[in-house]
N, C-alpha and C positions, 0 to 999 in steps of 0.2 A: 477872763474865765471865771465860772463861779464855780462853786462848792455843790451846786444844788446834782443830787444825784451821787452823793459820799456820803457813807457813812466812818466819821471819825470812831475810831478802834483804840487810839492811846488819847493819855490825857485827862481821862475822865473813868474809867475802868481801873481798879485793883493796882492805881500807880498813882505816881504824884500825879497831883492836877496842874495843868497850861494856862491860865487865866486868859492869856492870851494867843493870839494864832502865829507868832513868828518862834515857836520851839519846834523842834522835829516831833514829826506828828504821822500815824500809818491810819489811809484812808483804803474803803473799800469804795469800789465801784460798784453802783447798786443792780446795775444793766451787766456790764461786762464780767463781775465779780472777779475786775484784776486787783493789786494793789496799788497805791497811790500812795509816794514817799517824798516828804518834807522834809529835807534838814539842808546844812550847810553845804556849798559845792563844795566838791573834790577836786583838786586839780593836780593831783598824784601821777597822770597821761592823758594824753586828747581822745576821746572818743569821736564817732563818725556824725558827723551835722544830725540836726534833730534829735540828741541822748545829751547824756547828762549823769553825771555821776553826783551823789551825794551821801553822804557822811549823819549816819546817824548812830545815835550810843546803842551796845545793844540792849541795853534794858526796854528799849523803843521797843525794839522786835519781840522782845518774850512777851512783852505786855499785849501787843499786837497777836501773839498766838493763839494765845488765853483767853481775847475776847474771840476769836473764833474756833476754840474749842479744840483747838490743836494739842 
């Protein structure tokens, strides 16, 4: 899968910067305008085939709100 049709929201915005792409990271979808979340699985309980839980700090999210103006 690529990236192409995301726009990256943390990392680069009014927060530390990521150098690189394996930190928790909040992407939008450019078409769908859902969000897209990068970080460490969870494995706290099993969700249902196809999800996924993951774990991100929340300075991720505020930073993520801020670039969209929330």
């Amino acid at each position: 899968m690529t990236r192409e049709g995301l726009t990256r929201l943390t990392g680069t915005v009014n927060g530390p910067t990521c150098d690189d792409d394996d930190c928790p990271n909040v992407y939008r979808h450019d078409e769908r305008g859902s969000l897209i979340i990068q970080g460490s699985t969870f494995e706290g309980f099993r969700v249902p085939d196809g999800e996924a839980l993951v774990e991100i700090p929340e300075g991720v999210l505020r930073e993520a709100a801020r670039a969209l103006g929330w």
